[in-house]
N, C-alpha and C positions, 0 to 999 in steps of 0.2 A: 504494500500500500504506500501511496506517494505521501511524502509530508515538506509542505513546503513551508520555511520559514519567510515571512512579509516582510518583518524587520531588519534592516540590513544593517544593524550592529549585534543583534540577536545572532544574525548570520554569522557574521563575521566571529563573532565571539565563539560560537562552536566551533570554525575552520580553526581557531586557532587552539584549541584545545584538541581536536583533535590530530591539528597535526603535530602538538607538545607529547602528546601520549602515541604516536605513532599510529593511532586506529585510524579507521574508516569514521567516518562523518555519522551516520548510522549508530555507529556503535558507540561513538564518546559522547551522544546524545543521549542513546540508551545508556548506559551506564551513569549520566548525571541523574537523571530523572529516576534511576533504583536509588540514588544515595538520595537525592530529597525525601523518596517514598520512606526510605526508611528511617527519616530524620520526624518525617513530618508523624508518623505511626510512633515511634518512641515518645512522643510527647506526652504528656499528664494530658486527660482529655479536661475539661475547663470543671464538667461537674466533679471531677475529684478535688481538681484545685480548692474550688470551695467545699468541702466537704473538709478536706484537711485543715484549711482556713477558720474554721467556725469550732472542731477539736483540738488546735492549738489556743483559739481566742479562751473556750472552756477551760482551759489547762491553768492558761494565765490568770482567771477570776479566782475571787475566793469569794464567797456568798455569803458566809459566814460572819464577814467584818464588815458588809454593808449595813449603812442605813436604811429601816424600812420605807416604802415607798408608800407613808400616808400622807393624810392632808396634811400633816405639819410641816413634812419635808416638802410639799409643796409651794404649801402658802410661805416656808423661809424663801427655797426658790425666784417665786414670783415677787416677795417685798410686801406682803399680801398680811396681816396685822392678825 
């Protein structure tokens, strides 16, 4: 199957990697495009990110030494008499 690169620095930027690494044009394309698949796939997918995000946040609280959250702690809050 034909695959034509438009951008003629995109182009250019393959010709020259591929002629750095000695391959075919074909192949030093394939061969970039498995190394980003496999860069882009090793990532944290985002719902982990925060998932880990929110049991570190937990981690760090203590619950225990808070002040409770009544009307008192509000009205000090708001300046509120």
């Amino acid at each position: 199957m034909a695959f034509h690169i438009k951008n003629p620095d995109t182009d250019a930027l393959a010709r020259k990697v591929a002629k750095a690494k000695g391959v075919g044009l074909t192949e030093a394309v394939h061969e970039a495009l498995e190394r980003e698949l496999a860069h882009e796939l090793a990532k944290p997918r985002k719902a982990d990110l925060a998932v880990q995000f929110c049991r570190n946040l937990r981690a760090l609280g203590n619950p225990g030494k808070g002040q409770p959250a009544d009307k008192a702690f509000f009205d000090d809050l708001s300046g509120t008499p």
